[in-house]
Structure formats: C-alpha cells, structure tokens
VOKE-99656 format. One record per atom (N, C-alpha, C, O): x, y, z. Coordinates in steps of 0.05 Angstrom, whole numbers, padded with zeros to 5 digits, always signed. Example, Ala and Ser with C-alpha at 12.3 -4.5 7.8 and 13.67 -1.06 7.14 Angstrom:
2
+00264-00114+00156
+00246-00090+00156
+00264-00066+00156
+00285-00066+00169
+00257-00045+00142
+00273-00021+00143
+00258+00001+00157
+00268+00023+00161
This chain:
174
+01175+01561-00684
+01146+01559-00687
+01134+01586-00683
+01143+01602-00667
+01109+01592-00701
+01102+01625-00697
+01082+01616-00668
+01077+01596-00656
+01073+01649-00665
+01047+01649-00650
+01026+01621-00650
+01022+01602-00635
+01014+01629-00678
+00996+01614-00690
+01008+01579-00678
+00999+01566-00658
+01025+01572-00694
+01033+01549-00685
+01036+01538-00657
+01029+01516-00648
+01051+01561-00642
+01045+01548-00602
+01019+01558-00598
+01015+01548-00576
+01000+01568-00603
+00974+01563-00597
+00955+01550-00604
+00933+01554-00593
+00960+01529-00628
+00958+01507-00638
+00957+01480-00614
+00940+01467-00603
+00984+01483-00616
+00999+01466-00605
+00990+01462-00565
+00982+01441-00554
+00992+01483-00554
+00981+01485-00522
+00939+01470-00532
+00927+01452-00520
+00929+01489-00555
+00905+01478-00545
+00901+01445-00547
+00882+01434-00535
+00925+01425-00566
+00923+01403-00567
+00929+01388-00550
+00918+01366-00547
+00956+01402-00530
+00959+01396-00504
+00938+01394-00486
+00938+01374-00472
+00918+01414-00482
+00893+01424-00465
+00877+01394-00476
+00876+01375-00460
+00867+01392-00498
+00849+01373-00499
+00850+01343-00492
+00831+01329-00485
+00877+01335-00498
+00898+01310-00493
+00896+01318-00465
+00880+01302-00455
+00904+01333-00447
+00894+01326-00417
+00867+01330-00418
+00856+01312-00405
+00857+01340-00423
+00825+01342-00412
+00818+01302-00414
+00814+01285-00396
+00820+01299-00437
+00808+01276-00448
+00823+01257-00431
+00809+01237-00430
+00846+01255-00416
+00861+01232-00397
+00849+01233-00376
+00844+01213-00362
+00840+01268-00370
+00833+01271-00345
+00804+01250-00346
+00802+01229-00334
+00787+01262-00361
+00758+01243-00356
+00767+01223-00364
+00761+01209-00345
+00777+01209-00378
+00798+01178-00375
+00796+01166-00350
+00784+01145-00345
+00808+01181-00333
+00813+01173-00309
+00799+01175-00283
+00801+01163-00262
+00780+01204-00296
+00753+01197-00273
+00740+01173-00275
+00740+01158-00255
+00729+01167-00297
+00713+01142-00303
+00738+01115-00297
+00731+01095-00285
+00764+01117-00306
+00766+01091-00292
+00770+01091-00262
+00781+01071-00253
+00763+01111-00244
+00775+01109-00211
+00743+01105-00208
+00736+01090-00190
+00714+01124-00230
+00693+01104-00204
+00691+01078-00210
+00684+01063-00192
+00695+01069-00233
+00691+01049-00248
+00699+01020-00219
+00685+01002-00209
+00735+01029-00211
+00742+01019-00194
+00722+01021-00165
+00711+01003-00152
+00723+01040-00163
+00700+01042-00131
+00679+01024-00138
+00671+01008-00121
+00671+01023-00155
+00642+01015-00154
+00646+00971-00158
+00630+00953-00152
+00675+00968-00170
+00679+00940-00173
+00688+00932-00141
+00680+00911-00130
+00704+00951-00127
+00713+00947-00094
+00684+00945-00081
+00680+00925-00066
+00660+00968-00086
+00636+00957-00064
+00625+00937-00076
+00611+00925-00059
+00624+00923-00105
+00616+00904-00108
+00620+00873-00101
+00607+00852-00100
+00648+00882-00095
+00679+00860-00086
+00662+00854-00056
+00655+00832-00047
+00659+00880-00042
+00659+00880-00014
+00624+00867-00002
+00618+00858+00020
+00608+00874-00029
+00574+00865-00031
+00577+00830-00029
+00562+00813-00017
+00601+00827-00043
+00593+00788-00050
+00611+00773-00023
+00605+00752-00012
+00636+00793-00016
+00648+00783+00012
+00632+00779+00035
+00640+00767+00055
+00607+00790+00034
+00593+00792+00057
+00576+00775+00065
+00555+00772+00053
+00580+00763+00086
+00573+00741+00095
+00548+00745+00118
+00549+00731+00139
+00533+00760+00115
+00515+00763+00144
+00503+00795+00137
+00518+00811+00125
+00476+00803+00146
+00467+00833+00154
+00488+00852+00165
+00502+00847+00185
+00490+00880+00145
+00509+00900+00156
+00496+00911+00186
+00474+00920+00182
+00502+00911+00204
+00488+00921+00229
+00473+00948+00219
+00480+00961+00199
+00449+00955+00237
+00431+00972+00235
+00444+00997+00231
+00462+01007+00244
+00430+01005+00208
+00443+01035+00196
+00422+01063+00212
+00398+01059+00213
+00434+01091+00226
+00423+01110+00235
+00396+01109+00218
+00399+01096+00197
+00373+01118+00222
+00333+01117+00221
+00334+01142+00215
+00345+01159+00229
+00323+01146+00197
+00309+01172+00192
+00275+01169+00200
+00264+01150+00188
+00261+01179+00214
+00231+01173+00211
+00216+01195+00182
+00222+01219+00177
+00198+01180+00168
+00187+01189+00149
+00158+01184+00154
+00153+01167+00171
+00135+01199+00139
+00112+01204+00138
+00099+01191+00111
+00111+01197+00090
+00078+01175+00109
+00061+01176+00082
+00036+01178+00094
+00022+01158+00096
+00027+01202+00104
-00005+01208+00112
-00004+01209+00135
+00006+01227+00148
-00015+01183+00145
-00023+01182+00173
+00002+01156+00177
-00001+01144+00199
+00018+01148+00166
+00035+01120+00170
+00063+01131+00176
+00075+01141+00157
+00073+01132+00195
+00103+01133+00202
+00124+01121+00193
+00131+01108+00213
+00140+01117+00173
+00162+01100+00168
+00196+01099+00182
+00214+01115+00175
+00200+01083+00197
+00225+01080+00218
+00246+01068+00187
+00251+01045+00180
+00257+01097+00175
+00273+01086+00147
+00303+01084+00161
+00312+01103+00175
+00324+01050+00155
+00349+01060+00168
+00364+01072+00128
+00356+01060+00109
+00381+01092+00126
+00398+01116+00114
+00419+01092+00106
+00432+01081+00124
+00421+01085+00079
+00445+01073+00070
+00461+01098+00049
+00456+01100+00025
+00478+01113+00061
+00480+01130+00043
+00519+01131+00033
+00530+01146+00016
+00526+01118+00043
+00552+01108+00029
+00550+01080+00003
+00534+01061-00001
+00571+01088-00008
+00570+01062-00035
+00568+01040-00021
+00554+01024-00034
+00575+01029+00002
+00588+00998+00010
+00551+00996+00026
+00536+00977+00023
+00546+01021+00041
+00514+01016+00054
+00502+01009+00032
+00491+00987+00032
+00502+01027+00006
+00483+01022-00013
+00485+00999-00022
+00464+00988-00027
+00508+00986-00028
+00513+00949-00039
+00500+00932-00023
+00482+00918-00032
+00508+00932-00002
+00501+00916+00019
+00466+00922+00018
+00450+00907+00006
+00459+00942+00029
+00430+00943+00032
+00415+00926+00054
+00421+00928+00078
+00401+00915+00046
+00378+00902+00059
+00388+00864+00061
+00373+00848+00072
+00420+00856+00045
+00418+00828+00043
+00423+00819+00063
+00427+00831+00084
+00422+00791+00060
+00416+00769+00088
+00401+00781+00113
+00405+00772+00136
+00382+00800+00108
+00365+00807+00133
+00349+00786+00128
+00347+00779+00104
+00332+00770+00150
+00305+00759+00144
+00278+00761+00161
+00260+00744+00163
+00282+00790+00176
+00258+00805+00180
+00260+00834+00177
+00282+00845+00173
+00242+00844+00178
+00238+00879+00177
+00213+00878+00190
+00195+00861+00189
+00215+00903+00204
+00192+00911+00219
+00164+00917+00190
+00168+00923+00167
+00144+00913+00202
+00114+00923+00183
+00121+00959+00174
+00115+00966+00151
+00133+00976+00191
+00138+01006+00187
+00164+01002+00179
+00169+01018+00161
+00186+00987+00185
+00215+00999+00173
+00214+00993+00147
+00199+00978+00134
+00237+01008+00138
+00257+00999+00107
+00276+01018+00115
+00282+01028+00136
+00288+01019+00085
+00312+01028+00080
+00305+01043+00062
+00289+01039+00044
+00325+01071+00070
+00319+01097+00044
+00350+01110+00041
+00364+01125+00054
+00354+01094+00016
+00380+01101-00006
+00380+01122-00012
+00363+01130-00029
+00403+01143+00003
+00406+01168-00006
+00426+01171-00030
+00443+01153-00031
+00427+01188-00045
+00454+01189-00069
+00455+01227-00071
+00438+01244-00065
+00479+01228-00079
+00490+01255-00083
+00471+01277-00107
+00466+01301-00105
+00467+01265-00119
+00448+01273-00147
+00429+01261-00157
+00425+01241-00144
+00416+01263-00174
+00388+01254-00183
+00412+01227-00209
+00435+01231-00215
+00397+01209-00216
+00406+01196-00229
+00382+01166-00232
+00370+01155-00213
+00380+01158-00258
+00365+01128-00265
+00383+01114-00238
+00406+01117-00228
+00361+01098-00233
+00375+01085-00210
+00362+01064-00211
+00338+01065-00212
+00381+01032-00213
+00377+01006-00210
+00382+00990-00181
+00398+00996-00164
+00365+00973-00182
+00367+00950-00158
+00364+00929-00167
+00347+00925-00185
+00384+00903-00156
+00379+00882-00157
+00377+00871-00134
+00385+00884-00115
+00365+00840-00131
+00364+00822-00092
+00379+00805-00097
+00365+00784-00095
+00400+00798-00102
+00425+00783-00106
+00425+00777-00058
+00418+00792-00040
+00435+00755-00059
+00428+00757-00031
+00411+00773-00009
+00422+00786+00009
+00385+00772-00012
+00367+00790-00005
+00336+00773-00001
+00316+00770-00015
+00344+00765+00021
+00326+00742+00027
+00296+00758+00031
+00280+00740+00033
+00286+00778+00032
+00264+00781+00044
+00245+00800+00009
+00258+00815-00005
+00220+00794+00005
+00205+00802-00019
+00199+00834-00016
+00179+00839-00002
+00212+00857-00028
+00216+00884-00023
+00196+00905-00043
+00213+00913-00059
+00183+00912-00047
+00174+00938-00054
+00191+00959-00059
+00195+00963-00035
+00204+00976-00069
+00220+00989-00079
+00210+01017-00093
+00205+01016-00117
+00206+01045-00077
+00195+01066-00083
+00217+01088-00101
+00238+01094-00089
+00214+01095-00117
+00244+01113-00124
+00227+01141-00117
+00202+01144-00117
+00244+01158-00113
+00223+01184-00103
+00246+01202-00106
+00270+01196-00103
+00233+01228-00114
+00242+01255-00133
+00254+01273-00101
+00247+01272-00077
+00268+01283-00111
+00273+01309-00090
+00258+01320-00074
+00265+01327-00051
+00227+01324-00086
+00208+01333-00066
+00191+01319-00045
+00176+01329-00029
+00197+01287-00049
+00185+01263-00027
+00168+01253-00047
+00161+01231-00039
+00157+01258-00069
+00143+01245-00095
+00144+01226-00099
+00166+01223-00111
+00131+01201-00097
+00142+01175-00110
+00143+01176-00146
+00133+01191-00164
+00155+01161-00146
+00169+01167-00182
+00155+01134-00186
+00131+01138-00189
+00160+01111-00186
+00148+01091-00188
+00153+01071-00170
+00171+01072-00153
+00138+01053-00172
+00146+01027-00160
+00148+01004-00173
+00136+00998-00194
+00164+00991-00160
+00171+00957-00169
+00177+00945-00147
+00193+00953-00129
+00155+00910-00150
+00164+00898-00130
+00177+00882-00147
+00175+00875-00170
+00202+00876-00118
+00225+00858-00129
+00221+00829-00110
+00214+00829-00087
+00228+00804-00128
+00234+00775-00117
+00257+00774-00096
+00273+00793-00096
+00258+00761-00085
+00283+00749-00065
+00295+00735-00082
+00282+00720-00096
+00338+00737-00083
+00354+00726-00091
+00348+00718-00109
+00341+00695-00115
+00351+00747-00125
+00346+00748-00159
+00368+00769-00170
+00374+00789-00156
+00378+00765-00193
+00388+00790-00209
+00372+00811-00229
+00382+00830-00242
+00351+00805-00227
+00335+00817-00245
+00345+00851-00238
+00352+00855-00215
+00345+00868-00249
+00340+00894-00242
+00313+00921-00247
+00302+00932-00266
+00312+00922-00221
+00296+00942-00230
+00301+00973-00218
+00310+00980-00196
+00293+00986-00242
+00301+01021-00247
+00278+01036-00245
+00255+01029-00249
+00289+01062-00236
+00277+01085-00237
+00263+01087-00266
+00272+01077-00286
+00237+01104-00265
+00224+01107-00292
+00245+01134-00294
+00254+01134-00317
+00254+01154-00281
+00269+01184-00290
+00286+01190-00265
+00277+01187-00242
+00312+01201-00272
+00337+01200-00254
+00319+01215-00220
+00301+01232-00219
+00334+01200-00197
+00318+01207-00169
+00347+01205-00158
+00368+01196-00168
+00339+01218-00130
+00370+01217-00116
+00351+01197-00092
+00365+01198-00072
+00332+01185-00087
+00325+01175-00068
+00314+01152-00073
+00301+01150-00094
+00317+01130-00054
+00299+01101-00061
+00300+01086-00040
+00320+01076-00032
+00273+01084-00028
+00259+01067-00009
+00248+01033-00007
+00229+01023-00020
+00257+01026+00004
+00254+00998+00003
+00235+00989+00034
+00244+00992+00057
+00212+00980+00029
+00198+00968+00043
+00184+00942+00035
+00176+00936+00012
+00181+00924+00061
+00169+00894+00046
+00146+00899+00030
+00130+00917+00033
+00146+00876+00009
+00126+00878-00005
+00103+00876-00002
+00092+00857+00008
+00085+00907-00017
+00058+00910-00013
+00058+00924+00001
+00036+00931+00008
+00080+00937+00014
+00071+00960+00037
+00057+00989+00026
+00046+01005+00041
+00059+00994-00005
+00056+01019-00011
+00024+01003-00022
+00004+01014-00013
+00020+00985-00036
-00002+00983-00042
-00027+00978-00023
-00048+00990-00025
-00021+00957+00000
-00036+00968+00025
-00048+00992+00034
-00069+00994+00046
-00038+01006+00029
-00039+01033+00038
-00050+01055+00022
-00053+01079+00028
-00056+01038-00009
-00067+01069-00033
-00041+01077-00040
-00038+01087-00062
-00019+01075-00025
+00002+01083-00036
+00012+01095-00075
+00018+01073-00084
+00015+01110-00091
+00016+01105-00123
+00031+01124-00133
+00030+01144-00119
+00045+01126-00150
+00064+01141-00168
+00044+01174-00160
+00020+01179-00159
+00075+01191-00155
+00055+01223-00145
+00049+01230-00124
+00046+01254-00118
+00045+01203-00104
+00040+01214-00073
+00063+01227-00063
+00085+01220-00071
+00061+01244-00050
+00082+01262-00034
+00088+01239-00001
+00070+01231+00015
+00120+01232-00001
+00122+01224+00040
+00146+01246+00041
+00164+01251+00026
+00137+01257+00067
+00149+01274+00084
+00171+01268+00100
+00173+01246+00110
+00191+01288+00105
+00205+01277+00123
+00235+01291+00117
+00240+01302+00095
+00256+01291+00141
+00274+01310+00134
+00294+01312+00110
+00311+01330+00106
+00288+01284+00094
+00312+01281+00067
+00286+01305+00046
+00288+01323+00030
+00277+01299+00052
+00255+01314+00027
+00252+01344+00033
+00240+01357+00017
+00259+01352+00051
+00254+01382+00068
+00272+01406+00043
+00294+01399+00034
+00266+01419+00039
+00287+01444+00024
+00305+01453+00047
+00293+01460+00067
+00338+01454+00047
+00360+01457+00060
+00345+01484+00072
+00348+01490+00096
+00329+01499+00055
+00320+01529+00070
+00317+01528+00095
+00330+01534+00115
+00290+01515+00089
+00265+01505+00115
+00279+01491+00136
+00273+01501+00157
+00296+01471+00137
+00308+01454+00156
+00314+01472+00185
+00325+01461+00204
C-alpha cells in the first residue's frame, strides 16, 4: 500500500473510533440517567434533608436544600408533604442546558424558577402534584429552584429579577 493509501486508511480508522467513541458516551449516560430513574421509582419515602444554601430575592431569605447529584436531582422534592414558607430546593447542574421537570410522586403544588448563571430568573412554571406533565426551561440554565406554589408571585417575583447568593457569585469574587 503507498503513502497515500495508509493515510487513507489510519484516517478511516480515526473516524470509526471517534464515531464508537461518542457511541459509547451517549450509551453510558443514556445508562446513568435510566439507573437514577430506576433508583427515582424505587423510592419509597423523602430523601433526608439535602446541605441549604441560603439565598436572597430582595428583602426575602431563601433556606434552598442543593440537590446537585443525578439521584438528588431525581429524587428531588417527592413524597415530601411540607416545606417551610422560605425553603425549596435549588438544582445545581454542571452546564447550562434546557432543563425539564416533572411531579411524578411529588405530593406538594411547586413553583419552579429556572435561573441563568447570574441569579436571573429565566422563567417560571407552576407545576401540579403527581403529574407527568413536563415543564422546561424557556433557554439552557445550569440552575433551578423549586419553591411552593405562588411563592415568586407573592412577592412581584418575574422573569429578569436577579436572587443572590453563593451559587450565583463569579468563582472570582467568592
């Protein structure tokens, strides 16, 4: 075989792995994400209280507990059937991305803030109790807040307000 021909040949090799390789990324999260879903429907009871971040909207303190692993994030908020008037839960994720929720065992009626890197709320949707319906981000966020429903509208709360607090801080400033 000349030159020409083994360099042919290696770049067809190169692409045939590349292409197995992302093959096989997508099927290992594909898997992760069917195991926390496995582990979301096994679950029989509230995951015990996840570490609090405290957060700010004005003058209102929010006591948020940090679900920031896949199995915290599945689990979430189900079979709780109180929350404090100031708590929720604030879904951290690695990158900005559209991001869905459903209340599939999730007894309590939630408000659901998606918010931008800078503490911005991006939109809201309130969600039903023990429903599949989903609701998404209007544009990819790495963050999403869950408080009972009506807590943001009480408050003036609306798409654009800035809440404060150390997930929202620039790594600089910290």
């Amino acid at each position: 075989m000349d030159d020409i021909g083994n360099a042919e040949a290696e770049h067809q090799n190169t692409m045939i792995h590349d292409k197995t390789k992302t093959l096989s990324q997508q099927v290992a999260m594909a898997l992760l994400g069917l195991l926390a879903a496995i582990s979301a429907m096994a679950q029989d009871g509230p995951q015990p209280r996840l570490p609090v971040v405290e957060l700010t909207a004005g003058m209102y303190v929010i006591q948020a507990e940090m679900a920031q692993t896949m199995n915290e994030q599945t689990i979430g908020l189900m079979y709780r059937q109180t929350m404090g008037v100031n708590e929720g839960m604030l879904f951290i994720y690695d990158s900005p991305q559209v991001r869905c929720f459903w209340m599939r065992n999730t007894l309590l009626p939630l408000t659901i803030a998606f918010i931008a890197d800078d503490g911005s709320i991006v939109n809201l949707k309130d969600m039903q109790p023990e429903t599949g319906n989903s609701h998404c981000s209007a544009k990819p966020v790495r963050y999403a807040l869950e408080m009972n429903q009506g807590w943001f509208e009480k408050r003036g709360l609306k798409p654009g307000f800035k809440l404060r607090g150390i997930p929202f801080t620039p790594a600089i400033a910290r």
